[in-house]
N, C-alpha and C positions, 0 to 999 in steps of 0.2 A: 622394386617389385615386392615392397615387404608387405602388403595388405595380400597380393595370391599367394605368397607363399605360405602365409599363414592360412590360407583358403583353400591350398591345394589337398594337407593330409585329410580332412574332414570331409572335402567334396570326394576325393577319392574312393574313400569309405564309405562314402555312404552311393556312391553310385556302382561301386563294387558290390552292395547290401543289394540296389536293385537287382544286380544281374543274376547275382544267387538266387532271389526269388522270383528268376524266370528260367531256372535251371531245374531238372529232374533228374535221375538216373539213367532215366532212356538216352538224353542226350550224351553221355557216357559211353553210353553201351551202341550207338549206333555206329563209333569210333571202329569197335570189330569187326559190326554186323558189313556197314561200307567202309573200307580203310580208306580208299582211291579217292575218295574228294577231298576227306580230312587231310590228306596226306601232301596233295596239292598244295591246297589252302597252306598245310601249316611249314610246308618247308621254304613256300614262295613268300611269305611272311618271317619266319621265323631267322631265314637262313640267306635266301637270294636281297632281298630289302636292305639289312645290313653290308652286302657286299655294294648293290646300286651306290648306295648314299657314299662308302668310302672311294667307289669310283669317281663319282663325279668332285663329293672334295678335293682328293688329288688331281683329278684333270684342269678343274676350276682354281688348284691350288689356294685353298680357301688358306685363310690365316687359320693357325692350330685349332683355338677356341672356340671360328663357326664350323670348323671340319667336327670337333668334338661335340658339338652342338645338333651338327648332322647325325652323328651317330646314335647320339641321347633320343633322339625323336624317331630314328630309326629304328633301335631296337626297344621300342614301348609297343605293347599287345594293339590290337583292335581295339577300339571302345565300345562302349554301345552303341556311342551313334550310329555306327555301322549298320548296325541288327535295324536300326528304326530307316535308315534310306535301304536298306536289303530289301523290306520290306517294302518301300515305294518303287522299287526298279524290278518287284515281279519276280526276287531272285529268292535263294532256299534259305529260309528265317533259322532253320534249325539247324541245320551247317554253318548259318552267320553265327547263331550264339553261343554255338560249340566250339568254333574257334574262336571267337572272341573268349572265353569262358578256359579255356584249355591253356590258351598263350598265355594268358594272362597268369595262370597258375604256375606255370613254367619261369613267368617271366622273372620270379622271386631270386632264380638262379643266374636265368641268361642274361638278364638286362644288368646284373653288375659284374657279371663275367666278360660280355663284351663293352662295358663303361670303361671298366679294368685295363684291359688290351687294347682299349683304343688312348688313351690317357700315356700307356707305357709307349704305342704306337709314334703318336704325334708329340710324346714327350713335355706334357704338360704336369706343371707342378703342382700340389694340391696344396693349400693352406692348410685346412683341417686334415686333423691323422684319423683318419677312419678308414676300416678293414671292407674288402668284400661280406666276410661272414654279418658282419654289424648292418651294410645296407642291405642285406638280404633275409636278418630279422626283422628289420620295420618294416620290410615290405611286405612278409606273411603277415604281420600283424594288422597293415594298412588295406593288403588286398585279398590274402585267402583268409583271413578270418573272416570279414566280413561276407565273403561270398558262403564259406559255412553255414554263416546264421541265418543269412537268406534262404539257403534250400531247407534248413532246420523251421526256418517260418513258414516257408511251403507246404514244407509236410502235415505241418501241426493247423495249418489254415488255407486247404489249398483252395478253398472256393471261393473264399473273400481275394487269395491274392490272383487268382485267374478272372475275378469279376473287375479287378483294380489292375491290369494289367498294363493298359493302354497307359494309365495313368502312373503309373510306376516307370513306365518307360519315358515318358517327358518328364518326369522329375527330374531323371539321371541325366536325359538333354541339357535342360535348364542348368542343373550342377554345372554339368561342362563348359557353359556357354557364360555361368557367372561369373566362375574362374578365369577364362579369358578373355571378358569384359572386365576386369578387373585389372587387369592385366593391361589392356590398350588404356584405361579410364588413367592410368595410373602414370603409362608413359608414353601420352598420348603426343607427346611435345617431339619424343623420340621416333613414334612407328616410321615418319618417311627415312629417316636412317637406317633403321633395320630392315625395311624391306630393298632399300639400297644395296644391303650387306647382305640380307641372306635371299631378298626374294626370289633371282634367277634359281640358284641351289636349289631352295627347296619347292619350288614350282618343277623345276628338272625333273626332281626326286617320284615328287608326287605323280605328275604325269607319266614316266617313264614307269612307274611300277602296277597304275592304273591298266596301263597298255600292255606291259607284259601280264599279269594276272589275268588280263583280258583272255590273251591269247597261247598262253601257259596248257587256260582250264579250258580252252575251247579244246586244243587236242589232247587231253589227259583227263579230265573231268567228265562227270557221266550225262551232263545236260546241260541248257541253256539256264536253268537256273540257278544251276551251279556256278555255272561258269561268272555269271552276272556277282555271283555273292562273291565270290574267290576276289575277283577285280576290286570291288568296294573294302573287303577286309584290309587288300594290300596298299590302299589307296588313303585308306582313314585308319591315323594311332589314338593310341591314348594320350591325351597331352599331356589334363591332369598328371598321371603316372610320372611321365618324363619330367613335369615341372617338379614333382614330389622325389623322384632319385636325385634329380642337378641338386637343389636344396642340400637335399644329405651330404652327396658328396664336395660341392662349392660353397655352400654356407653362403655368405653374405658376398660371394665374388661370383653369383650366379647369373649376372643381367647378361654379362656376355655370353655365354655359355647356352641361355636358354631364347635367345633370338631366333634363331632357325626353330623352334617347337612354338613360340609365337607368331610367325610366319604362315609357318606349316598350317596352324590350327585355322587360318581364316582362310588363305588358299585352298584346302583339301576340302572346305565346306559348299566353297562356291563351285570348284572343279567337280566335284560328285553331284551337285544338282543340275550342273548340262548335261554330265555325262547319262543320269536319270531322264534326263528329257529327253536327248536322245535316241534313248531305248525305248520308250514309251513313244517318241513318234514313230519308229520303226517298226513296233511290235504290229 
């Protein structure tokens, strides 16, 4: 996987650059104005999703490596994508990017806090000596800097990047879709393997957290748009992100490691366009 991994810090950044420059301060501030959705969203994401993925590892009794693999893809933010199928399933575009937007800001801490404890959990050994604090500086630098500079381009051009909006958003698709076609193009010899090893897992994963998000934000969440975005947030990660921490912390012993977030990334695309469909035939 050495051509994504070298594809992973750069995609990342720069589809992290989009989502800044589809970021405002309102979206911020609507965090007070409604806590109840965001709140939803961000605990059935941030918090329930990492518990899902370590249940079904130990049920499944996965071998350590895809149990920690599970974990790795579990706790990586939303991505954009999300924001762009929110958008086709009728659901709240501005709660998609605020959470998407928020977690991810978060995730600088949480994602090598729970990489950390799941590593000491399953008791896997690290080749490379690197600290929590070390993968949680590249990650500001890979993921909240760039979202800075995007809302700093906003500001300084908000017309040009609200007239380029649409197009700003398939960019950051595209990114994530390079990086793992890179990825399949690469160990294309290997995929029926891996999805041998990880596909039930994280098909599990994916579906079972689709369904609670579903139905989490149908009784707690303020509407049916809501509720549609909350399910898709918890339903779709950032891969990028996930493939860009494994790297950090497994270095060149990454292939195993990042199979379940290779998995994951083609399963959760195809599973959120039935589930859009539907909702659009039902609507």
């Amino acid at each position: 996987m050495e051509i994504a991994t070298k594809l992973a810090p750069l995609g990342l950044a720069l589809i992290m650059l989009g989502l800044g420059m589809s970021l405002t301060i309102q979206d911020f501030i609507r965090i007070i104005k409604i806590p109840k959705d965001f709140l939803v969203g961000f605990i059935s994401q941030l918090v329930l999703l990492p518990i899902i993925a370590l249940l079904i590892a130990l049920l499944l009794k996965l071998p350590s490596e895809l149990a920690i693999g599970m974990m790795l893809i579990a706790c990586a933010p939303g991505g954009v994508t999300s924001n762009v199928l929110t958008k086709f399933a009728d659901g709240d575009v501005a709660l998609s990017i605020t959470l998407t937007a928020v977690v991810s800001l978060i995730s600088i801490i949480s994602v090598p806090f729970i990489m950390f404890a799941s590593i000491d959990f399953f008791e896997i050994g690290i080749v490379k000596k690197i600290s929590m604090t070390s993968i949680a500086l590249k990650m500001f630098l890979v993921v909240t800097v760039p979202v800075i500079i995007g809302m700093i381009i906003r500001h300084f051009a908000k017309n040009f990047v609200d007239n380029q909006a649409s197009l700003i958003q398939k960019i950051s698709v595209i990114l994530f879709m390079l990086v793992f076609a890179a990825i399949y193009i690469e160990e294309w010899d290997n995929i029926i393997t891996y999805f041998a090893q990880a596909g039930l897992p994280t098909l599990l994963l994916n579906i079972s957290m689709m369904i609670l998000g579903f139905y989490i934000a149908k009784y707690f969440a303020s509407g049916v748009a809501q509720q549609r975005c909350i399910s898709i947030e918890c339903g779709l990660q950032n891969g990028t992100l996930a493939l860009f921490v494994g790297t950090q912390i497994f270095g060149e012993n990454i292939t195993i490691f990042i199979i379940p977030t290779a998995t994951y990334a083609l399963i959760m695309m195809i599973t959120s366009i039935i589930f859009i469909f539907i909702l659009r035939k039902n609507t």
